[in-house]
N, CA, C, O and CB atoms as a CASP TS submission, in Angstrom:
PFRMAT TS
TARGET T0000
AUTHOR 0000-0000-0000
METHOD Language model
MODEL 1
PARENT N/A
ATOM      1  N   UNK     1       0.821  -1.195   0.000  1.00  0.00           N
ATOM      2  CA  UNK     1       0.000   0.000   0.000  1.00  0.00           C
ATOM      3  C   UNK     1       0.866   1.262   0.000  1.00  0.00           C
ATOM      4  O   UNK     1       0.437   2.209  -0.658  1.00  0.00           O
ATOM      5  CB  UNK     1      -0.935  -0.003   1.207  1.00  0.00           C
ATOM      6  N   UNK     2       2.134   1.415   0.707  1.00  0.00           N
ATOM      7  CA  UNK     2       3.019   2.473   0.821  1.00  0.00           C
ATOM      8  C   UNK     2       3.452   2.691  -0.888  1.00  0.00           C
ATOM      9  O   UNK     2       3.516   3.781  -1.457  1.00  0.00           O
ATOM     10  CB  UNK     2       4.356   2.046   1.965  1.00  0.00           C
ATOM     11  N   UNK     3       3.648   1.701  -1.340  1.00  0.00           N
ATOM     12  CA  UNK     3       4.289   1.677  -2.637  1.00  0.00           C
ATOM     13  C   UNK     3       2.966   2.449  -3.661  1.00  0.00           C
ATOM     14  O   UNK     3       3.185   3.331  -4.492  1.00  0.00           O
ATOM     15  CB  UNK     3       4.771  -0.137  -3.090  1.00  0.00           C
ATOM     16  N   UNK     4       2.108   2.078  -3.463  1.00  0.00           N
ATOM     17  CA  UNK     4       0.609   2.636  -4.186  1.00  0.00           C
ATOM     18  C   UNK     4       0.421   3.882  -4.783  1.00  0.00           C
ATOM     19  O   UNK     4       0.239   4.417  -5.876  1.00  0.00           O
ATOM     20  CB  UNK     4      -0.472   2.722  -3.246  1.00  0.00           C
ATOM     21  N   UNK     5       0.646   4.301  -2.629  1.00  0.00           N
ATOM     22  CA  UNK     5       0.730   5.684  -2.330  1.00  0.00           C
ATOM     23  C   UNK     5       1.753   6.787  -2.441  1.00  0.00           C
ATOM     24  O   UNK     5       1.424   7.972  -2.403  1.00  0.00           O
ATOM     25  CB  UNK     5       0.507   5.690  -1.329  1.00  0.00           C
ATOM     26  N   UNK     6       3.105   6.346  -2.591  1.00  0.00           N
ATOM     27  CA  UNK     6       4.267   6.962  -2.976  1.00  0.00           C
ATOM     28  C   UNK     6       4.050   6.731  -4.594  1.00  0.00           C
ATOM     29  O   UNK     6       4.648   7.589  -5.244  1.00  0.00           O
ATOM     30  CB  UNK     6       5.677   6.293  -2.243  1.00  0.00           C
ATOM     31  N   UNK     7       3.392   5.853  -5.327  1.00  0.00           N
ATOM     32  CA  UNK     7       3.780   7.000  -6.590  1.00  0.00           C
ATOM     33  C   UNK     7       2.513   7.569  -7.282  1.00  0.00           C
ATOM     34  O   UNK     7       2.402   7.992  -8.433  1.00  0.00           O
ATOM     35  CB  UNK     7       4.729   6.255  -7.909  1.00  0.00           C
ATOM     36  N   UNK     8       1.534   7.471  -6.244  1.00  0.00           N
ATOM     37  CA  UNK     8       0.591   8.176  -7.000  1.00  0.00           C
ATOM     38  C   UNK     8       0.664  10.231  -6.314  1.00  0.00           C
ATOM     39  O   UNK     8       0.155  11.226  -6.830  1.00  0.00           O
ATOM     40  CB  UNK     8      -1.170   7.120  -6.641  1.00  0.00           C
ATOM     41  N   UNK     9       1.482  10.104  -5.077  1.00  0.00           N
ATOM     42  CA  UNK     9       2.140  11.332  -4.812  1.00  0.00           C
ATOM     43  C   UNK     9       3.563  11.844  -6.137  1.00  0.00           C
ATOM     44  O   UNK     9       4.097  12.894  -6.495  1.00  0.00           O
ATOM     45  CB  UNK     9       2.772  11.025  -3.125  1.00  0.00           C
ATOM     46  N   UNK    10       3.652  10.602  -6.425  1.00  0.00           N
ATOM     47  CA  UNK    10       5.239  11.167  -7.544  1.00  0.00           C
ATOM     48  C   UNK    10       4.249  11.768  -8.749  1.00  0.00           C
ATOM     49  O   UNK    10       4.749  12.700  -9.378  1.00  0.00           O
ATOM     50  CB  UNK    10       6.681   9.403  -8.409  1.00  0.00           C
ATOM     51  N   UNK    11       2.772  11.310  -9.192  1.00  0.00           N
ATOM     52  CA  UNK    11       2.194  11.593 -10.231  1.00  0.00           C
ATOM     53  C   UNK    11       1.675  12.523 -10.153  1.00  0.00           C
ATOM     54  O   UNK    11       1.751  13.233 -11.156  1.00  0.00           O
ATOM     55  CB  UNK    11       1.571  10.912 -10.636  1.00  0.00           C
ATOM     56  N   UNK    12       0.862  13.063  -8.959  1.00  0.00           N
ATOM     57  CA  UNK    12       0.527  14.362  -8.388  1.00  0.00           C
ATOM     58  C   UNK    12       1.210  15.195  -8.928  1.00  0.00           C
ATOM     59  O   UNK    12       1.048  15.693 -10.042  1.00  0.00           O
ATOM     60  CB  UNK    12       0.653  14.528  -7.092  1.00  0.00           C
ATOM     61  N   UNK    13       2.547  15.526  -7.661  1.00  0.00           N
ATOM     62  CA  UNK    13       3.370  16.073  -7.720  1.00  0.00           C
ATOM     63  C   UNK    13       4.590  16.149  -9.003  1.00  0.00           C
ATOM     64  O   UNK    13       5.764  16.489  -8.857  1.00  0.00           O
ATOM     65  CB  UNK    13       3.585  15.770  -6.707  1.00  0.00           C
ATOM     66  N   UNK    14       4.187  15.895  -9.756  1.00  0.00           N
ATOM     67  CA  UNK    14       5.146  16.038 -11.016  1.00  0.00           C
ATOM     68  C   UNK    14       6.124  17.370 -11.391  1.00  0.00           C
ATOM     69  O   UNK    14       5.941  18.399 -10.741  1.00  0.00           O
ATOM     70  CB  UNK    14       4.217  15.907 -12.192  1.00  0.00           C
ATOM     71  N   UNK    15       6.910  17.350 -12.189  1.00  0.00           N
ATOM     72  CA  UNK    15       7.619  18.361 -12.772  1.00  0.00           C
ATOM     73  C   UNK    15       7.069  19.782 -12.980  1.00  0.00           C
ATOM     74  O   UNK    15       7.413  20.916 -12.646  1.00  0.00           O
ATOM     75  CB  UNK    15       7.960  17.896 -13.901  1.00  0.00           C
ATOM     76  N   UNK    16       5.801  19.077 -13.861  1.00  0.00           N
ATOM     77  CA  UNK    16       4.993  20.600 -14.301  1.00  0.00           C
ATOM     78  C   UNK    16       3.926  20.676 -13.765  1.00  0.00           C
ATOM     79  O   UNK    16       3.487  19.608 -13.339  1.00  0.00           O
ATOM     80  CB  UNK    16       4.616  20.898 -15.752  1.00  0.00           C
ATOM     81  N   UNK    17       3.055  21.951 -13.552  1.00  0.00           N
ATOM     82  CA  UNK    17       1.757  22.140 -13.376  1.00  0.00           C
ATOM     83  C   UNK    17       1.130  22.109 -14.666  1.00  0.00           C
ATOM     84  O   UNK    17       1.636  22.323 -15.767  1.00  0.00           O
ATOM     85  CB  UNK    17       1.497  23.304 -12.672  1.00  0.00           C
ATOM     86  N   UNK    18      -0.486  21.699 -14.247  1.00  0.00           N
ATOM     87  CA  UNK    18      -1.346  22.271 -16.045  1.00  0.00           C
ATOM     88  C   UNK    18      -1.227  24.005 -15.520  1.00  0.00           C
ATOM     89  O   UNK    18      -1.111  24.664 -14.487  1.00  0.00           O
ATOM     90  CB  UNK    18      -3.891  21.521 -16.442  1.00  0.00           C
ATOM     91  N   UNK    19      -1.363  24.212 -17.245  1.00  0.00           N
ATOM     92  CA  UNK    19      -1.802  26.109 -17.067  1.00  0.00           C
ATOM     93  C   UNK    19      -3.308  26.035 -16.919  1.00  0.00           C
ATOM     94  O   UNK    19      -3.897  25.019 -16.549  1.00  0.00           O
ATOM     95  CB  UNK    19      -1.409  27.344 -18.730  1.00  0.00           C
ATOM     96  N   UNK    20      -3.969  27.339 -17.276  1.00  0.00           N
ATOM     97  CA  UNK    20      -5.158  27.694 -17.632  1.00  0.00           C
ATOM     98  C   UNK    20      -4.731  27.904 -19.066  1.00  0.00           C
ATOM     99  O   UNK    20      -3.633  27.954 -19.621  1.00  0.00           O
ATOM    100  CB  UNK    20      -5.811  28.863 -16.824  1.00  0.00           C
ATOM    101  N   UNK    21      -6.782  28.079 -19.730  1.00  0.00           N
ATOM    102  CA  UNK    21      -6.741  27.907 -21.289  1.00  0.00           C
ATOM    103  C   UNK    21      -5.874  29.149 -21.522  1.00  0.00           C
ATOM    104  O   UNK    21      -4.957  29.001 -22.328  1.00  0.00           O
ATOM    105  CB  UNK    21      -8.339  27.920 -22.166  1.00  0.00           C
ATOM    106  N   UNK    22      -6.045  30.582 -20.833  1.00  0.00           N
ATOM    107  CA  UNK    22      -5.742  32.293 -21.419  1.00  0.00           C
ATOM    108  C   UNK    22      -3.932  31.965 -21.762  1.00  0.00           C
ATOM    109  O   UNK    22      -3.252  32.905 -22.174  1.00  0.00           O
ATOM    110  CB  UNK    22      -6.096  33.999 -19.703  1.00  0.00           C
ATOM    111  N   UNK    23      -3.421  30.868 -21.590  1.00  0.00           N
ATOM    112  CA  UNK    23      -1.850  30.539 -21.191  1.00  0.00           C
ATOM    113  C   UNK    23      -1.263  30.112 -22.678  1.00  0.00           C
ATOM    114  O   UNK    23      -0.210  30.453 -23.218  1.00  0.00           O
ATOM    115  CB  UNK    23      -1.660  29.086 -19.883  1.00  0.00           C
ATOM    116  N   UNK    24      -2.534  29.067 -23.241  1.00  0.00           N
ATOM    117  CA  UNK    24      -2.317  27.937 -24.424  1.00  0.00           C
ATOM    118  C   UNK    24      -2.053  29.215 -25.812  1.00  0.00           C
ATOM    119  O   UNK    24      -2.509  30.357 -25.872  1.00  0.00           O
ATOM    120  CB  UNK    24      -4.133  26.610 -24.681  1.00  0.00           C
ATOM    121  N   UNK    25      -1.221  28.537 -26.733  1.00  0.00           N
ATOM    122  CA  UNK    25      -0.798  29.073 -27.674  1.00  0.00           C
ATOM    123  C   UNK    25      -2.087  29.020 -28.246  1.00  0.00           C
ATOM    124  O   UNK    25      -2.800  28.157 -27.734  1.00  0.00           O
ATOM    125  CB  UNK    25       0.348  28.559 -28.289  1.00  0.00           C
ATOM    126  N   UNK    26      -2.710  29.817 -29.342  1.00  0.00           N
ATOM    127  CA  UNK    26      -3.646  29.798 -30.207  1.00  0.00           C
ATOM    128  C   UNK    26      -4.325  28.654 -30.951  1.00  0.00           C
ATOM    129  O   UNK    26      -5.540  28.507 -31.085  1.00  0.00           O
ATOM    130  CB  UNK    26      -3.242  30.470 -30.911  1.00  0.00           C
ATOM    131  N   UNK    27      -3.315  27.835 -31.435  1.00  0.00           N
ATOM    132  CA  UNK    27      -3.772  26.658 -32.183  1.00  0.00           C
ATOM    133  C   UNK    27      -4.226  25.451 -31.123  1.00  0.00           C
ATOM    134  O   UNK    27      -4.892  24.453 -31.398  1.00  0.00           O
ATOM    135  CB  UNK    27      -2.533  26.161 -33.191  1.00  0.00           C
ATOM    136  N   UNK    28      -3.700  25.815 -29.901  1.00  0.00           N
ATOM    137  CA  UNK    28      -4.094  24.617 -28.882  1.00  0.00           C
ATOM    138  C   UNK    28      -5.862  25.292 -27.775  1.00  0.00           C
ATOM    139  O   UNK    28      -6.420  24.904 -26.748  1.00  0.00           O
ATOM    140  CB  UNK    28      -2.189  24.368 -27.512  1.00  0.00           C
ATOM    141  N   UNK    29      -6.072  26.246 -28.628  1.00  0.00           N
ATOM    142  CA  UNK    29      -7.377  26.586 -28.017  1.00  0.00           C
ATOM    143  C   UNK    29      -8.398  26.548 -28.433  1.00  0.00           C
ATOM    144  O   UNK    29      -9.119  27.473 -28.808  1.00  0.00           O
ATOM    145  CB  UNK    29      -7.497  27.478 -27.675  1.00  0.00           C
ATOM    146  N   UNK    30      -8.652  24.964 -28.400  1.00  0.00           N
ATOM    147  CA  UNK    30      -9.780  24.399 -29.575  1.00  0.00           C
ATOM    148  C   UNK    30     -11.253  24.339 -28.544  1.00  0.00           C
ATOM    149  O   UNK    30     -12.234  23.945 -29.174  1.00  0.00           O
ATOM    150  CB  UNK    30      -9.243  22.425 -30.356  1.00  0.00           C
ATOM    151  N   UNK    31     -11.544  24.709 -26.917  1.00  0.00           N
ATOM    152  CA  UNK    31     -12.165  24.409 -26.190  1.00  0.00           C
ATOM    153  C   UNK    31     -12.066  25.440 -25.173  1.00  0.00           C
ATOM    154  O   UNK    31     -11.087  25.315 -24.437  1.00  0.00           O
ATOM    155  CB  UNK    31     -11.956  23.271 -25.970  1.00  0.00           C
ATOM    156  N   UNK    32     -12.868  26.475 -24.932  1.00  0.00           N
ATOM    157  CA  UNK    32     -13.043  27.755 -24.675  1.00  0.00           C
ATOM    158  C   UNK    32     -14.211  27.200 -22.940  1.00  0.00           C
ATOM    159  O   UNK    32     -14.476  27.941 -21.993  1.00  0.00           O
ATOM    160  CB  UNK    32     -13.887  28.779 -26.395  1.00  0.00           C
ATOM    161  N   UNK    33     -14.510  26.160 -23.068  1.00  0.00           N
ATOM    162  CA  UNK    33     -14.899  25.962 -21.918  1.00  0.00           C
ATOM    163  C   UNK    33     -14.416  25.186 -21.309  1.00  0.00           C
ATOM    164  O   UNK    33     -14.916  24.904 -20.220  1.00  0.00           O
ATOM    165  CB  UNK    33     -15.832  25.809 -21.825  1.00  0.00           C
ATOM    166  N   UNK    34     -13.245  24.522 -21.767  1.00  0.00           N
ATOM    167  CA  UNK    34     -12.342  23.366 -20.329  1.00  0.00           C
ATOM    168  C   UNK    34     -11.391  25.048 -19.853  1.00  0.00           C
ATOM    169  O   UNK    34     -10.743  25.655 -20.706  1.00  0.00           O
ATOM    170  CB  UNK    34     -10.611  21.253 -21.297  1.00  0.00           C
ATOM    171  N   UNK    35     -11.473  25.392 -18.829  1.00  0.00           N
ATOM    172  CA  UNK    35     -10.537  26.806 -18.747  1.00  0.00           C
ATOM    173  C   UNK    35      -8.884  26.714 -17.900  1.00  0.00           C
ATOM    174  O   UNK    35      -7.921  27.479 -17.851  1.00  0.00           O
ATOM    175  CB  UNK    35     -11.602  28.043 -17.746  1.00  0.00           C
ATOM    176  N   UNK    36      -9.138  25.598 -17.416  1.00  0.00           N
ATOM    177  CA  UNK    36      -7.975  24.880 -16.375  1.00  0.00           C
ATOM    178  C   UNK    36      -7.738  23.699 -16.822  1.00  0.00           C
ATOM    179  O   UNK    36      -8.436  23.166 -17.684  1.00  0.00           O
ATOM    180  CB  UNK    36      -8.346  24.665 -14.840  1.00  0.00           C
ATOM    181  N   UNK    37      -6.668  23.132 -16.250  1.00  0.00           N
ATOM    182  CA  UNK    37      -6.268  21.503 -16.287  1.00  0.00           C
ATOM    183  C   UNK    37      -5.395  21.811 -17.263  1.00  0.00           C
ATOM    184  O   UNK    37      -4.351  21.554 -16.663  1.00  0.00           O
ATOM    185  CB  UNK    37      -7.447  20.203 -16.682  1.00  0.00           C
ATOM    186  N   UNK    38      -5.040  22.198 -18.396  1.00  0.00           N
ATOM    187  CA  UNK    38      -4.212  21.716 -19.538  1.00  0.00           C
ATOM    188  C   UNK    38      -3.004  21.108 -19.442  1.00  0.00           C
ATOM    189  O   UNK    38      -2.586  21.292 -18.298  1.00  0.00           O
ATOM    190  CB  UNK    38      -3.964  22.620 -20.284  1.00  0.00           C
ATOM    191  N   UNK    39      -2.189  20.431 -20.132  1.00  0.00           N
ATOM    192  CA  UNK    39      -1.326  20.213 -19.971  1.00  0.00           C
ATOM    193  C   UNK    39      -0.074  21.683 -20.462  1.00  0.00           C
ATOM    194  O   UNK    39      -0.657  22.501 -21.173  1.00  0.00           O
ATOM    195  CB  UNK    39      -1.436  18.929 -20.513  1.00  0.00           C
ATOM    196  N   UNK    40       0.920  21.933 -20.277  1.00  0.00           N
ATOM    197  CA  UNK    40       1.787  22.725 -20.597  1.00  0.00           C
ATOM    198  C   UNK    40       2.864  21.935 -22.041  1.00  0.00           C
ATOM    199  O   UNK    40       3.438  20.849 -21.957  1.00  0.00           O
ATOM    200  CB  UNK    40       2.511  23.072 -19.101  1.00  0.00           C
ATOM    201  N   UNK    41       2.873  22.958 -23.375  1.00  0.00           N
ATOM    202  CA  UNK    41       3.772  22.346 -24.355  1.00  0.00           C
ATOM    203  C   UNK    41       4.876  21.452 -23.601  1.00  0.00           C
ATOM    204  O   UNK    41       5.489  21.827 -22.602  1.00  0.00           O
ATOM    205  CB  UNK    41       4.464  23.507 -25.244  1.00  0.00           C
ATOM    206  N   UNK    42       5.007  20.399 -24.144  1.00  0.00           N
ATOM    207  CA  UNK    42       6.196  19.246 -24.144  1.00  0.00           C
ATOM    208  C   UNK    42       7.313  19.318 -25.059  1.00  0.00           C
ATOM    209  O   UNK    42       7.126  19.212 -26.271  1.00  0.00           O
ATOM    210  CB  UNK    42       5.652  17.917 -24.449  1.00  0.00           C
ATOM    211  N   UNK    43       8.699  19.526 -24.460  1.00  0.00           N
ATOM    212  CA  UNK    43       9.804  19.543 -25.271  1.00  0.00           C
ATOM    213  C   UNK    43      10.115  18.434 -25.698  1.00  0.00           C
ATOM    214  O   UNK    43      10.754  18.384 -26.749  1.00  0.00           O
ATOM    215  CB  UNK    43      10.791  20.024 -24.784  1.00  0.00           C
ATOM    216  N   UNK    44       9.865  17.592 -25.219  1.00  0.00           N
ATOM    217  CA  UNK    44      10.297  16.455 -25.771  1.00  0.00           C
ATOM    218  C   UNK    44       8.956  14.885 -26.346  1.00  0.00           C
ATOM    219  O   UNK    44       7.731  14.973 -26.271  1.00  0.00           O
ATOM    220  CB  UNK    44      11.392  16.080 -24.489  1.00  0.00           C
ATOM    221  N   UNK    45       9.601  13.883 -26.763  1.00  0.00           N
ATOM    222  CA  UNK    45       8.616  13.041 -27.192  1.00  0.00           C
ATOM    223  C   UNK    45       8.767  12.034 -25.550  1.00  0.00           C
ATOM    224  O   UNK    45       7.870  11.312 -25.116  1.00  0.00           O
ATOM    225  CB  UNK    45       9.032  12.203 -28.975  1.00  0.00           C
ATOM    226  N   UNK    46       9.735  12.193 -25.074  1.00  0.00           N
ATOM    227  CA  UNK    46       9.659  11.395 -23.636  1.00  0.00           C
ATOM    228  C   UNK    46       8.962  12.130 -22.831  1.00  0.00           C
ATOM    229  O   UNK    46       8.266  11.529 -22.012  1.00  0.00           O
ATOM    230  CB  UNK    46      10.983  11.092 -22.897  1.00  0.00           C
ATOM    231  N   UNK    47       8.951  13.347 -22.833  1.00  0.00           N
ATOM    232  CA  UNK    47       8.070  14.237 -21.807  1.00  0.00           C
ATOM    233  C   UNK    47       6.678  14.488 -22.000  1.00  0.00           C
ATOM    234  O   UNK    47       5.904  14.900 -21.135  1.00  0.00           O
ATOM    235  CB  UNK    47       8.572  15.538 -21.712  1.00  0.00           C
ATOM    236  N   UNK    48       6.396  14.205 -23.229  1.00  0.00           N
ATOM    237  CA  UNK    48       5.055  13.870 -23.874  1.00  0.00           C
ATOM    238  C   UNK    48       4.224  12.519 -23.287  1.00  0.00           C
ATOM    239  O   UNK    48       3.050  12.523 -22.916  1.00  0.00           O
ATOM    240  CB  UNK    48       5.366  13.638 -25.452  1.00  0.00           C
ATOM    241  N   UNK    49       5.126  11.386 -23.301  1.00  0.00           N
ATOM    242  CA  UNK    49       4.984  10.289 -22.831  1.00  0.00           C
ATOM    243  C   UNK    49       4.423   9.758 -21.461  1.00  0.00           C
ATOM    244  O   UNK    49       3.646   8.888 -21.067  1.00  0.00           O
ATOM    245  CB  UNK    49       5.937   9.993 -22.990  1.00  0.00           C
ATOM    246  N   UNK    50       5.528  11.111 -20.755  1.00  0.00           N
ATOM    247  CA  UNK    50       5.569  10.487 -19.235  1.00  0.00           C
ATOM    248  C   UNK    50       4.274  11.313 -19.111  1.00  0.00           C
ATOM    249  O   UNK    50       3.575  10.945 -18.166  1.00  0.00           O
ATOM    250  CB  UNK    50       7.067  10.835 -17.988  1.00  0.00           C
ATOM    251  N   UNK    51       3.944  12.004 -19.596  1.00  0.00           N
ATOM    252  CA  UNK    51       2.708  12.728 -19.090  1.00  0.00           C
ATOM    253  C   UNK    51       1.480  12.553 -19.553  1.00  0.00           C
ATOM    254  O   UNK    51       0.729  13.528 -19.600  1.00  0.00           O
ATOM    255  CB  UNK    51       2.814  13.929 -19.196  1.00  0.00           C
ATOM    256  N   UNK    52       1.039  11.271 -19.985  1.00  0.00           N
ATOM    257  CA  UNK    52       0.033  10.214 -19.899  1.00  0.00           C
ATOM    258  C   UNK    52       0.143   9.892 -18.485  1.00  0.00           C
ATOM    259  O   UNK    52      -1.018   9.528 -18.298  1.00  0.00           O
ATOM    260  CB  UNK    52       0.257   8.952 -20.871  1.00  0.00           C
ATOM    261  N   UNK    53       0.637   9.785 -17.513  1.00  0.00           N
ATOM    262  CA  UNK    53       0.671   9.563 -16.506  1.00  0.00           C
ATOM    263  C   UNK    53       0.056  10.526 -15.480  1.00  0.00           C
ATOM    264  O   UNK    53      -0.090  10.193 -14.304  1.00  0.00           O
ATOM    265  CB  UNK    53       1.720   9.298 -16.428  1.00  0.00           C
ATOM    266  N   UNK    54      -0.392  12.039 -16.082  1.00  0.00           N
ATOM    267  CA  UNK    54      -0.621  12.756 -15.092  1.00  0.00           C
ATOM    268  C   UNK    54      -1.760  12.893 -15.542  1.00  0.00           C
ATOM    269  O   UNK    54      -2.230  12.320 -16.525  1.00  0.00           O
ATOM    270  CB  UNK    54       0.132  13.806 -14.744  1.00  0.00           C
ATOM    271  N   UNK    55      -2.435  13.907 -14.628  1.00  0.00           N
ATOM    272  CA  UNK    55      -3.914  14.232 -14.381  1.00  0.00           C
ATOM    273  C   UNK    55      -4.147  15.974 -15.697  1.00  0.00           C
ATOM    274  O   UNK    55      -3.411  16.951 -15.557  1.00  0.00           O
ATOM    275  CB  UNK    55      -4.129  14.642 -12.071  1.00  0.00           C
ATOM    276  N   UNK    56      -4.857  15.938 -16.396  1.00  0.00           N
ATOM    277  CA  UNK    56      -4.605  16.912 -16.973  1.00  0.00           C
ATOM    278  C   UNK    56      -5.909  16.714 -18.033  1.00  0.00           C
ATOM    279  O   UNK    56      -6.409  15.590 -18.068  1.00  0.00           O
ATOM    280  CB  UNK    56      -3.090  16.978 -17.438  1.00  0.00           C
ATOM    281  N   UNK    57      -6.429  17.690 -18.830  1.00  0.00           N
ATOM    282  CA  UNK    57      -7.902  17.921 -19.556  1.00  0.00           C
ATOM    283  C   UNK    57      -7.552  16.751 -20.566  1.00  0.00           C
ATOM    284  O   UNK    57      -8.399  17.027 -21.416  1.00  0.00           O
ATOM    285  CB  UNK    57      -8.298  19.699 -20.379  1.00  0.00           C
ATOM    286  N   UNK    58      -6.848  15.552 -21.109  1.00  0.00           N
ATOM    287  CA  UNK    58      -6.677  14.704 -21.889  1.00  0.00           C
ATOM    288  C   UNK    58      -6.999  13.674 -21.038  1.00  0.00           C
ATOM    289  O   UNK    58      -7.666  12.812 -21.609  1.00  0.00           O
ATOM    290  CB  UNK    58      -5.517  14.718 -22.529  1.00  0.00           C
ATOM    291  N   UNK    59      -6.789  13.470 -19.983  1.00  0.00           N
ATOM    292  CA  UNK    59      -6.641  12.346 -19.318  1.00  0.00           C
ATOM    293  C   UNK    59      -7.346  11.357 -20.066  1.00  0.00           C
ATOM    294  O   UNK    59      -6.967  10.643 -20.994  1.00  0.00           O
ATOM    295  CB  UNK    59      -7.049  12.450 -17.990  1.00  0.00           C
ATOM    296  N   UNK    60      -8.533  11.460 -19.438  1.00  0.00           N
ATOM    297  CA  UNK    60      -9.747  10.698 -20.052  1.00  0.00           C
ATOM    298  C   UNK    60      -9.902  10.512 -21.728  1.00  0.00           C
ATOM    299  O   UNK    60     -10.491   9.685 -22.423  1.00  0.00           O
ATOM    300  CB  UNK    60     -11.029  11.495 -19.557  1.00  0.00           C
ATOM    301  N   UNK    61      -9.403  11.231 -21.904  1.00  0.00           N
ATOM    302  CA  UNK    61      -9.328  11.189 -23.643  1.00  0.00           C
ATOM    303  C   UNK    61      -8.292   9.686 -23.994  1.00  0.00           C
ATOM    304  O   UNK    61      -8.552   8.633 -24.577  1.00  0.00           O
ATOM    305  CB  UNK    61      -8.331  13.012 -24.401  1.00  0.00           C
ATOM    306  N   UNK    62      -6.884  10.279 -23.234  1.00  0.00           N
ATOM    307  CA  UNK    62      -6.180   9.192 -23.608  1.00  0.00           C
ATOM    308  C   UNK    62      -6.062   7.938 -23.069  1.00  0.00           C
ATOM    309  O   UNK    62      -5.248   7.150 -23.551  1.00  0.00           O
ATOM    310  CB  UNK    62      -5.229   9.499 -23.672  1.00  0.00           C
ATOM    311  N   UNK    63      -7.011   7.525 -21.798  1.00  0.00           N
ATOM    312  CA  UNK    63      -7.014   6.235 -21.310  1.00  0.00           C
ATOM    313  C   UNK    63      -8.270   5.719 -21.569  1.00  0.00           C
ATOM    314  O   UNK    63      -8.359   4.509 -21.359  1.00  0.00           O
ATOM    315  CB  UNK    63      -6.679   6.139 -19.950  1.00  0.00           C
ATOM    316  N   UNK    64      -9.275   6.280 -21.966  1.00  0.00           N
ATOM    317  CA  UNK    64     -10.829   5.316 -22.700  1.00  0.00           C
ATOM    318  C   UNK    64     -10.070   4.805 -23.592  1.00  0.00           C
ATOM    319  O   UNK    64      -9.969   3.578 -23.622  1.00  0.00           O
ATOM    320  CB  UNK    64     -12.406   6.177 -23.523  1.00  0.00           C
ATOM    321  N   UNK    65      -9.079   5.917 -24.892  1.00  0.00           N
ATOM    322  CA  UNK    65      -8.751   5.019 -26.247  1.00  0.00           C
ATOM    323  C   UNK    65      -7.507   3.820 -25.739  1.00  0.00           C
ATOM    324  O   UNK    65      -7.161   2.888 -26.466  1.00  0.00           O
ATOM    325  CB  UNK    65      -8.024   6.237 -27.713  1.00  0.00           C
ATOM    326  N   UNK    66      -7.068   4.022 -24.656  1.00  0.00           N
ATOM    327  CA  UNK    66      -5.733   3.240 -24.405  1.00  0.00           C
ATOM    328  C   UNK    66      -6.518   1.722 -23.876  1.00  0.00           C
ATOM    329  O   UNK    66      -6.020   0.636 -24.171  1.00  0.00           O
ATOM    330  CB  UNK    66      -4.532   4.142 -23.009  1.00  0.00           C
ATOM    331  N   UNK    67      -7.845   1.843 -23.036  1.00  0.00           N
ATOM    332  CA  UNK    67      -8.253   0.625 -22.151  1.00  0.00           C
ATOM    333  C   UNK    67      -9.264  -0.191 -23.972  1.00  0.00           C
ATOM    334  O   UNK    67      -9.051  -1.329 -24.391  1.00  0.00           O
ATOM    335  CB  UNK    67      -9.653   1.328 -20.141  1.00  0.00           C
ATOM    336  N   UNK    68     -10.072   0.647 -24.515  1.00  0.00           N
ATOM    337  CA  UNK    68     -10.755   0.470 -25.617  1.00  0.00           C
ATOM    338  C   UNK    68      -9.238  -0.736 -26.463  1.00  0.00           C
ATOM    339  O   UNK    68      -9.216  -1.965 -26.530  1.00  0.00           O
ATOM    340  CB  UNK    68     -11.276   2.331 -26.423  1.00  0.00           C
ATOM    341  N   UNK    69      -8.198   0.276 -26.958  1.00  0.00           N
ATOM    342  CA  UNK    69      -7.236  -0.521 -27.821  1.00  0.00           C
ATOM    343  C   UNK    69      -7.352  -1.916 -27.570  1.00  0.00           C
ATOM    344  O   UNK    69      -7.610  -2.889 -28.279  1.00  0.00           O
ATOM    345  CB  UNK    69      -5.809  -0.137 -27.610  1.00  0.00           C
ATOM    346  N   UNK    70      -6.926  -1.640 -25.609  1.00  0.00           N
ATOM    347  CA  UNK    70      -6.330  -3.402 -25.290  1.00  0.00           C
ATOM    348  C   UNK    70      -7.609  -4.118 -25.284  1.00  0.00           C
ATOM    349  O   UNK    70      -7.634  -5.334 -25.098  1.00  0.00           O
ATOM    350  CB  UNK    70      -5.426  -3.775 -23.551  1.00  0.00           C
TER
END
């Protein structure tokens, strides 16, 4: 259970915060009513990755199609 709970605090607590929408570059402001949660641009394709792991306005987007795939 400690193990559970230590990394769902590491997922919390991550690197980045989401912004708000007023933050998102233009082309990423396809949704004028999610106004929080976003994720923040990713420099990289690993940092893109690891952040399927966090809580952010995709979430749900990307784990229905991820549980649906398998």
């Amino acid at each position: 259970m400690e193990k559970i709970e230590e990394l769902v605090y590491k997922v919390w607590e991550g690197r980045w915060r989401v912004i708000p929408y007023v933050v998102l570059p233009d082309w990423l402001k396809d949704n004028g009513y999610r106004l929080h949660g976003h994720r923040p641009l990713m420099p990289s394709f690993r940092a893109c990755f690891k952040s399927v792991f966090r809580i952010h306005t995709e979430s749900g987007n990307i784990w229905t199609h991820v549980l649906g795939f398998a």
